[in-house]
N, C-alpha and C positions, 0 to 999 in steps of 0.2 A: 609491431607497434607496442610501445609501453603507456599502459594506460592507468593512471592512478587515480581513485575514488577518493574525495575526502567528503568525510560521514560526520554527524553529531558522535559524540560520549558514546562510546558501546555500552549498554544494558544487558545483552545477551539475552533478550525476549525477545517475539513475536511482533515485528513492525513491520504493515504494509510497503510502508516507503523503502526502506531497508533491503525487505526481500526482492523488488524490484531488480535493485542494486547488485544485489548477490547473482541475481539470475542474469545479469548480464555479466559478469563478473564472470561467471563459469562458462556462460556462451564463448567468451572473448578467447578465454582459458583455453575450452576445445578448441578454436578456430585458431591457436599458433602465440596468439599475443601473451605480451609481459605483463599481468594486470596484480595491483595493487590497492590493495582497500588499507586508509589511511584514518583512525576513530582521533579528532580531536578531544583534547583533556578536558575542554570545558566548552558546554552548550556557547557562553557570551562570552569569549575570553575578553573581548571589544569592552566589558561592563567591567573587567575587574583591574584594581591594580597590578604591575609589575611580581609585586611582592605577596598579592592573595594569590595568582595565577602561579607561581614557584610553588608555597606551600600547598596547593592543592595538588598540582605535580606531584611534589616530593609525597604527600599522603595515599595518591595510588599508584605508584612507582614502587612505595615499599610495603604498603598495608593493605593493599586492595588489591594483590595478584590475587588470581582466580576466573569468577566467572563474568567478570569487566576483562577481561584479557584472555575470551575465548569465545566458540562461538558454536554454543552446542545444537542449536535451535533448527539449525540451516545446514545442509550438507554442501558445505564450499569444495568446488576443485582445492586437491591436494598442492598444486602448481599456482594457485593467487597465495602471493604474499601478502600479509597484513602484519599492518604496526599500530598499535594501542597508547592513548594517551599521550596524542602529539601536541606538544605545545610551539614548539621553535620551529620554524622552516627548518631549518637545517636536519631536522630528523625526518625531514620528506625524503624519497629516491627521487631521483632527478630523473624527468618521464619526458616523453614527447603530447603528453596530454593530460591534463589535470583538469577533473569533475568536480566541479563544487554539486552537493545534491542536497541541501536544504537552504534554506534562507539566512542563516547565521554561518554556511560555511561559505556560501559566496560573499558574506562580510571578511571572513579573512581568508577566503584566498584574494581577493582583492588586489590586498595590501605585501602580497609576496614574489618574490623575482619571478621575470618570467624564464628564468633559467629552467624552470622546476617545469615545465611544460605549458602550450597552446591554452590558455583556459576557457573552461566552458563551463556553463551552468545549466542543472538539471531543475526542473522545476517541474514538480508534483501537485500541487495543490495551489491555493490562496492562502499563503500561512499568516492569517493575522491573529492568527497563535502567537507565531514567533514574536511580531513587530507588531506597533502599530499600524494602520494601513497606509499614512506617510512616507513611515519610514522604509516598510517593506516596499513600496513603489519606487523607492529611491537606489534599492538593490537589481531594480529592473533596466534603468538610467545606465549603467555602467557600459564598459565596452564591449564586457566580453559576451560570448556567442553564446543565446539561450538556446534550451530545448525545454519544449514540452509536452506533457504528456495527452492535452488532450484541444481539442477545437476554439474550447470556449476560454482557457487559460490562452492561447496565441492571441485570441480576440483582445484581451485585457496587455498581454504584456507588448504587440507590436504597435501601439500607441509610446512605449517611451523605449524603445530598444528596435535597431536597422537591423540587427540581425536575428532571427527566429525561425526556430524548426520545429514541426508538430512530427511526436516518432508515437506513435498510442502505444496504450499499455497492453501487457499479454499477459499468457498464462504456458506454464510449461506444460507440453502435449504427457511429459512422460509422468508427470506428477498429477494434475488435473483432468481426468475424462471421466464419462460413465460406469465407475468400478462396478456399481450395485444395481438391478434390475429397476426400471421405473415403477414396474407392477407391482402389487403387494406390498406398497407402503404403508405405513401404519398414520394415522393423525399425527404427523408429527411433525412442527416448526422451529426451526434453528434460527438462533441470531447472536448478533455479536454482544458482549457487553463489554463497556468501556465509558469512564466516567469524565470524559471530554462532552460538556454541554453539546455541541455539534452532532455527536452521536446520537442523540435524543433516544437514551434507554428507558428510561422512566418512561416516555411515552409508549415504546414498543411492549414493555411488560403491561400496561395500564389494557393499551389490544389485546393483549393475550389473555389477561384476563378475562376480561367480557367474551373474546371468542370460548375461554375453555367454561364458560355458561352454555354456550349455543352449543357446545360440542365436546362433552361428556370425557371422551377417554382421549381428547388431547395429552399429549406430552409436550414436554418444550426440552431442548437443547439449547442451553447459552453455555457460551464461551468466550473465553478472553486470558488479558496478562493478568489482570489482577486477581487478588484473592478472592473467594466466593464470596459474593457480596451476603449480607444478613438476611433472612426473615425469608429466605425465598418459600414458595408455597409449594409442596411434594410433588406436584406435575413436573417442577422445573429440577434436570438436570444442571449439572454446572461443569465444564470441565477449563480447568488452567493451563493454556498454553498448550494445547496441543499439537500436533506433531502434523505436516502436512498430509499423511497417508489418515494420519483419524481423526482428519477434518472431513478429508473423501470420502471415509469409507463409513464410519462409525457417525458421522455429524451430518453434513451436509447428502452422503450418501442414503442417507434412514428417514431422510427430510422429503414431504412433499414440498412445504413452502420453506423457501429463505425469506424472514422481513428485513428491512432494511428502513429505518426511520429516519435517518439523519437530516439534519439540515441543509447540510452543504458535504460534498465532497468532492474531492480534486478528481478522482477516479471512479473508484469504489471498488475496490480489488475485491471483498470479500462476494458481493456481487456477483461477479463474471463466474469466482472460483465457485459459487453455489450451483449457477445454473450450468457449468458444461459438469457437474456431476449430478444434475437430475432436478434439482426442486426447481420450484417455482418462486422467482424473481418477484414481491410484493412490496415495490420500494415508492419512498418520497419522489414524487418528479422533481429531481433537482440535476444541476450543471454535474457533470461530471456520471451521473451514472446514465442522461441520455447520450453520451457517448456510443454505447452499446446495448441498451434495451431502448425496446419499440410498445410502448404499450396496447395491449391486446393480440400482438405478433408472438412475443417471446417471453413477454414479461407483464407487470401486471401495476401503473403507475402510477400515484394518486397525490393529489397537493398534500404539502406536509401539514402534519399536525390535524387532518383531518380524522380523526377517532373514529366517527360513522362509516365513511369509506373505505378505513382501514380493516374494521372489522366484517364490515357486510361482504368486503371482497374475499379477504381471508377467508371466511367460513364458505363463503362461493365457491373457490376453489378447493376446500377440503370437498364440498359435498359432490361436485359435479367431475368427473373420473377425466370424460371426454377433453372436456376441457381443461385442464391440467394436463393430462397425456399431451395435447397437441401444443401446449403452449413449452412444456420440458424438451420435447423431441426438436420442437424450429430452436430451442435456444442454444441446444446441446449442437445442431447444426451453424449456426450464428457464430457463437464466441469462438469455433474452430480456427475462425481469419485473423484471430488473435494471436501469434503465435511468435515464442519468442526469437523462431531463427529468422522471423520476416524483421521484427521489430530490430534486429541485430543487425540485418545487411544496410538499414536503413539509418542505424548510427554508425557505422562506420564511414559509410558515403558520407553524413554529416561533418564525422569529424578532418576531413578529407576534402573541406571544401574553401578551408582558409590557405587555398593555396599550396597546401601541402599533400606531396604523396609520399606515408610512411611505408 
């Protein structure tokens, strides 16, 4: 089967959504198929004229070769083809299935022949990032066949779309497991940074704070795309973009707790990937990460923005061994059922059901 991904703008950093993509992209790879990732030239090409969408073209066609036209971050199979900075149909490969996978790319594939393949739309989150929440409900109206990633997005989107698939998200077995012993961990909490209000860092760091009062030789671990942010206080590590192995190994592996503060999220990938390498899942009860934590089972889940419970649990689980052990050990066994060769046999039946056997 040829199966072609059309993505936002490549950046060449670290994105949940993204990596997704890739990791099916390489599953596909192994399993025989013709799979192509396809980076549109511009997040809204729908917002620009004729003639801004040319000369942005024409500006990274000839000035912006490099790290927008490559893909260091992710170890892609050598066999997916990818084409950067597509503007025109025409510089699609003509596929037997074409992925829109955010909310602005199923605005234009839309509007493109369906020569180009079966189309489908991948849906990761509630992006009213992208859209207002109008407009983005209006990307759900369309014909073509959703997927998505989790219980509580099918709930929202088979209200205005007849066709809908729930395929859950995973983790790859051979990149995310238990690298590092759970025993002998040091006080030490990792979390993401990222300056998307939804994230809710400012509140995560504000925890941290008041935990590294109640507990002296805390360390912290933030990470993310951006630059280190300013003023951070000497407990707090920072690392940029790091590398899937010294997320495991070096972050998340040296971690008793993972926090997670966010408001909202479509999944919470960083989540899963925390607890199947050892820490402790200390997140917002929000849509999308009770996908896969159970609070008190696996994970540890508290309403957002609650500071007091954030902190008194955190410090709970640094101080009480038992209980961390048992909650790292059910979660490491838990997100196991996450796995990407299941979530793979499960899109390809997907794509396999508009009548077609490729």
């Amino acid at each position: 089967m040829k199966i072609n991904f059309i993505l936002p703008p490549n950046g060449n950093h670290p994105v949940g959504g993204f990596k997704i993509v890739f990791q099916y992209a390489n599953q596909l790879a192994r399993l025989g198929h013709d799979v192509h990732l396809s980076f549109l030239n511009d997040l809204y090409p729908e917002k620009k004229t004729k003639l801004r969408v040319f000369l942005s073209f024409v500006k990274k066609k000839l000035f912006r070769i490099g790290r927008e036209s490559e893909i260091t971050w992710f170890n892609l199979d050598k066999r997916i083809s990818l084409h950067f900075n597509v503007m025109f149909e025409r510089e699609l490969p003509k596929a037997d299935i074409i992925i829109a996978t955010a909310a602005q790319t199923a605005v234009w594939i839309k509007g493109i022949s369906d020569t180009y393949g079966d189309k489908f739309y991948f849906i990761q989150g509630y992006e009213t990032w992208a859209y207002p929440e109008a407009r983005l409900v209006e990307t759900f109206k369309n014909s073509i066949t959703k997927i998505v990633v989790a219980k509580w997005l099918y709930d929202i989107v088979i209200k205005y779309s007849k066709k809908v698939y729930v395929i859950p998200n995973f983790l790859d077995d051979s990149v995310y497991y238990k690298h590092q012993d759970l025993n002998n961990r040091g006080n030490t909490i990792s979390m993401l940074f990222h300056e998307e209000p939804q994230k809710n860092t400012e509140f995560g760091l504000a925890v941290l704070a008041i935990v590294k009062k109640k507990i002296p030789d805390l360390e912290v671990k933030l990470f993310g795309v951006f630059d280190e942010p300013k003023d951070l206080p000497d407990y707090v590590a920072y690392y940029k973009s790091p590398s899937q192995v010294k997320l495991r190994d070096e972050i998340y592996g040296t971690s008793k707790v993972y926090l997670l503060p966010s408001l909202s999220e479509g999944w919470g990938l960083t989540g899963m990937e925390a607890m199947k390498s050892g820490a402790v899942l200390i997140s917002s009860r929000i849509n999308g990460i009770l996908e896969y934590a159970c609070s008190e089972k696996n994970a540890v889940l508290i309403n957002p923005n609650d500071l007091v419970a954030f902190v008194n649990e955190t410090v709970s689980i640094l101080q009480n061994e038992d209980l961390r052990l048992r909650l790292a050990t059910t979660a490491i066994n838990d997100i196991s059922r996450y796995s990407v060769s299941n979530s793979t046999d499960t899109l390809l039946k997907v794509l396999s059901k508009n009548g077609k056997r490729y």
